[in-house]
C-alpha atoms as an extended CHARMM CRD file, in Angstrom:
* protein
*
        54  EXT
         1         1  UNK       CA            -63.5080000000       74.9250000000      -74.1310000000  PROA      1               0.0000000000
         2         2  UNK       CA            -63.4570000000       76.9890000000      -77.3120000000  PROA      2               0.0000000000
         3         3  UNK       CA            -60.2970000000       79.4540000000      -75.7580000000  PROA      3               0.0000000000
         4         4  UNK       CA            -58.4350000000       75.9260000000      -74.8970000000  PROA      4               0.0000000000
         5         5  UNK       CA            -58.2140000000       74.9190000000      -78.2950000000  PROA      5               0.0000000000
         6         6  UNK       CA            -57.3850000000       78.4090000000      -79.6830000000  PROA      6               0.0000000000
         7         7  UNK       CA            -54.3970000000       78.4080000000      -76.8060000000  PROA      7               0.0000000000
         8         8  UNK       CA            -53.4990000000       74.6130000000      -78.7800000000  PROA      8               0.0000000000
         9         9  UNK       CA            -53.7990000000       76.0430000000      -81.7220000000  PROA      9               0.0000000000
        10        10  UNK       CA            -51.6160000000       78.8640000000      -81.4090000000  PROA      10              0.0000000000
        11        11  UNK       CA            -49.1990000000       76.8910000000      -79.2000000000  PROA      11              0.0000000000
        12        12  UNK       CA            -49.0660000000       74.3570000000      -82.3250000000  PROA      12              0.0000000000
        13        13  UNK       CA            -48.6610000000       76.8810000000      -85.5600000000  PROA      13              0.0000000000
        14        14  UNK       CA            -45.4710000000       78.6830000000      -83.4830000000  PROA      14              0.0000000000
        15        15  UNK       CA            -43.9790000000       75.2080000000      -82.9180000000  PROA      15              0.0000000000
        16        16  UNK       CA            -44.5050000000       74.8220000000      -86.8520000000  PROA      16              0.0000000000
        17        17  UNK       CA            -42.8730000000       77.8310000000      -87.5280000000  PROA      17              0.0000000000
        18        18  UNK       CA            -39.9480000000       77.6890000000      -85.2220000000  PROA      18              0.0000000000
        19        19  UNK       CA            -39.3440000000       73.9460000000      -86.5040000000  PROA      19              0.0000000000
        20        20  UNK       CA            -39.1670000000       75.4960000000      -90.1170000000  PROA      20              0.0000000000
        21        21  UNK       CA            -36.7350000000       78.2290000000      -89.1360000000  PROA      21              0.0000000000
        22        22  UNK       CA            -34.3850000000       75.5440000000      -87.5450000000  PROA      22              0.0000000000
        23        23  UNK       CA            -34.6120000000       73.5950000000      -90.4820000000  PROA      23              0.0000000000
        24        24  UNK       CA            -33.4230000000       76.5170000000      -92.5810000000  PROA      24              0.0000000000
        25        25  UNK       CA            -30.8080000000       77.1850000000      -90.0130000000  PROA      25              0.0000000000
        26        26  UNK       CA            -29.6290000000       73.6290000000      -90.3160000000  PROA      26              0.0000000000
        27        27  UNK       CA            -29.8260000000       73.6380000000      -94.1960000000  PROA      27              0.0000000000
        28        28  UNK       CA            -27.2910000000       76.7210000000      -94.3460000000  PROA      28              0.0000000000
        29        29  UNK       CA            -24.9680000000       75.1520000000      -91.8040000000  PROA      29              0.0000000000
        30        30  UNK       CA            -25.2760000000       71.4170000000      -94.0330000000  PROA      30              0.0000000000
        31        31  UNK       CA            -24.5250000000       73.4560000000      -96.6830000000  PROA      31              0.0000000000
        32        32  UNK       CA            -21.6590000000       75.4190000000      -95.4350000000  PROA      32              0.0000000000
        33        33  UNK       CA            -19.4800000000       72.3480000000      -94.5310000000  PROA      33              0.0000000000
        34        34  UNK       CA            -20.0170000000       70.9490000000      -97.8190000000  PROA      34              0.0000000000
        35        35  UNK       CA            -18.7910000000       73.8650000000      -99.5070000000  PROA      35              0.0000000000
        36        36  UNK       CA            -15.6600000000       73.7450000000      -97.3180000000  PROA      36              0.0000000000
        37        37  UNK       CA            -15.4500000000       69.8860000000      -97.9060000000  PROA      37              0.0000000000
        38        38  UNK       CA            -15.1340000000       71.0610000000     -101.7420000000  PROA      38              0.0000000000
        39        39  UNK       CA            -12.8300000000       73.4170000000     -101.2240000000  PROA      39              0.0000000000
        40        40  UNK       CA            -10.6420000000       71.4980000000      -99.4110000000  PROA      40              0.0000000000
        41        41  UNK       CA            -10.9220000000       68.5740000000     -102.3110000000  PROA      41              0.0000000000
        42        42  UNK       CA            -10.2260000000       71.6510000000     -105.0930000000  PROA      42              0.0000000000
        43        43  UNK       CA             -6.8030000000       72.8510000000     -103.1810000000  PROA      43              0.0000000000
        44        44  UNK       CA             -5.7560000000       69.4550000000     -102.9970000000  PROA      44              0.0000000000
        45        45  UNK       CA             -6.4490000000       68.6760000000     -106.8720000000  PROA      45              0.0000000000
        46        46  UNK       CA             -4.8210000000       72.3300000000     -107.2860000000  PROA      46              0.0000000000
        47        47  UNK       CA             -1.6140000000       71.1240000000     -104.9770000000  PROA      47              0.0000000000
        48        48  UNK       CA             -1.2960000000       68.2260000000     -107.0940000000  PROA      48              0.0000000000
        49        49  UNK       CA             -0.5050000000       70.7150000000     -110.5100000000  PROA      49              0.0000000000
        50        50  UNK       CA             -4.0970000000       70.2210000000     -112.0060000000  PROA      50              0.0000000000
        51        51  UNK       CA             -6.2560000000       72.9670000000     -113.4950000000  PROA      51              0.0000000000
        52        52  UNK       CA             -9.6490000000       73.2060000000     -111.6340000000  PROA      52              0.0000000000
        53        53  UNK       CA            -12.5920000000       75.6960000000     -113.6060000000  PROA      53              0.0000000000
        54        54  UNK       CA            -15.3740000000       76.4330000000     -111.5780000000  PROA      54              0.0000000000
């Protein structure tokens, strides 16, 4: 009974951890397309003849 739970146990801190990796993974990529979503909005201000300081 005891090794059952340690095999649950286990089985439930490497879900943990994997979940928090793909959460970082998905935080970077979140994070990439809105950096591109601002660039895109800066070249278009630039196109237009304004001065963008960043």
């Amino acid at each position: 009974m005891e090794i059952i739970l340690l095999i649950i146990t286990l089985i439930a801190i490497f879900c943990n951890i994997c979940s928090f990796f793909i959460w970082i993974d998905v935080g970077k990529e979140l994070q990439r397309k809105e950096d591109e979503n601002q660039n895109k909005i800066i070249k278009e201000i630039r196109q237009k003849g304004y001065d963008v300081n960043i």
